[in-house]
N, C-alpha and C positions, 0 to 999 in steps of 0.2 A: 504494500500500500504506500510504501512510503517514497517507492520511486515514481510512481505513479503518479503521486503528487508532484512531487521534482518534476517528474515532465511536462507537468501539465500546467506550471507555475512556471517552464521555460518557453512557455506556449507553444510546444513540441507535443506531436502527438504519437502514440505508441500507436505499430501498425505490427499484424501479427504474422509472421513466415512461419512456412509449413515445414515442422519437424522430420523432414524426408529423408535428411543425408547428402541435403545439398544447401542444407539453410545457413552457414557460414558462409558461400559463394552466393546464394540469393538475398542475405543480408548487404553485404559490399556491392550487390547488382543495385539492389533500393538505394542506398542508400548516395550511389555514385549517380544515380537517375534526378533526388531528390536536388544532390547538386548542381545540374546539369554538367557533370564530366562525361556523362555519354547520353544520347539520346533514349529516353523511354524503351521505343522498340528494342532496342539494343541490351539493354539490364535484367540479362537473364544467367540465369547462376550458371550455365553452358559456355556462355562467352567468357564468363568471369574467371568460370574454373579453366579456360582454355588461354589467358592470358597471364593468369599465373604459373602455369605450366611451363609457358614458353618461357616467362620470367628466368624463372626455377633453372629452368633449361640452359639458357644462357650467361647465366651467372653458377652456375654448379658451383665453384669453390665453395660459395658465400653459404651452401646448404648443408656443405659434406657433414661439416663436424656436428648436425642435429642429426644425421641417418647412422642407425646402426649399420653394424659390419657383417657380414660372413660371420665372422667368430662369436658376437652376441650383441650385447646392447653395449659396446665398447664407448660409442659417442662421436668417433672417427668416419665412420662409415665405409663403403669399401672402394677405396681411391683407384684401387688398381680397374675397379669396373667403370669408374665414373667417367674416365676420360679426361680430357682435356679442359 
């Protein structure tokens, strides 16, 4: 209740996403729509999740040392598969 109030006294309004398994990328779709950093049509947790991917992709160093390894949940991840 008490965020509730907070948001409501920020004159923000709570809007509800659906507990799918894509609601972290559909919250960042809303919320980058609400911005206009992308257009409506466009803020859907598909592109979201498909542009952090590429992110991910392209920056690999920056991700290795949160991905487990081969060997277990060492923290390193497994460099020798990651590539370049």
């Amino acid at each position: 209740m008490v965020l509730l109030t907070l948001t409501l006294s920020l004159s923000h309004t709570p809007d509800h996403i659906t507990p799918d398994g894509h609601c972290l990328f559909s919250a960042v779709a809303d919320q980058l729509a609400i911005l206009n950093a992308v257009p409506p049509q466009a803020a859907r947790h598909i592109l979201t999740r498909k542009a952090a991917t590429e992110y991910m992709l392209a920056h690999r160093q920056d991700f290795v040392p949160f991905l487990p390894s081969v060997e277990g949940e060492g923290g390193m991840g497994d460099v020798a598969t990651i590539g370049p």
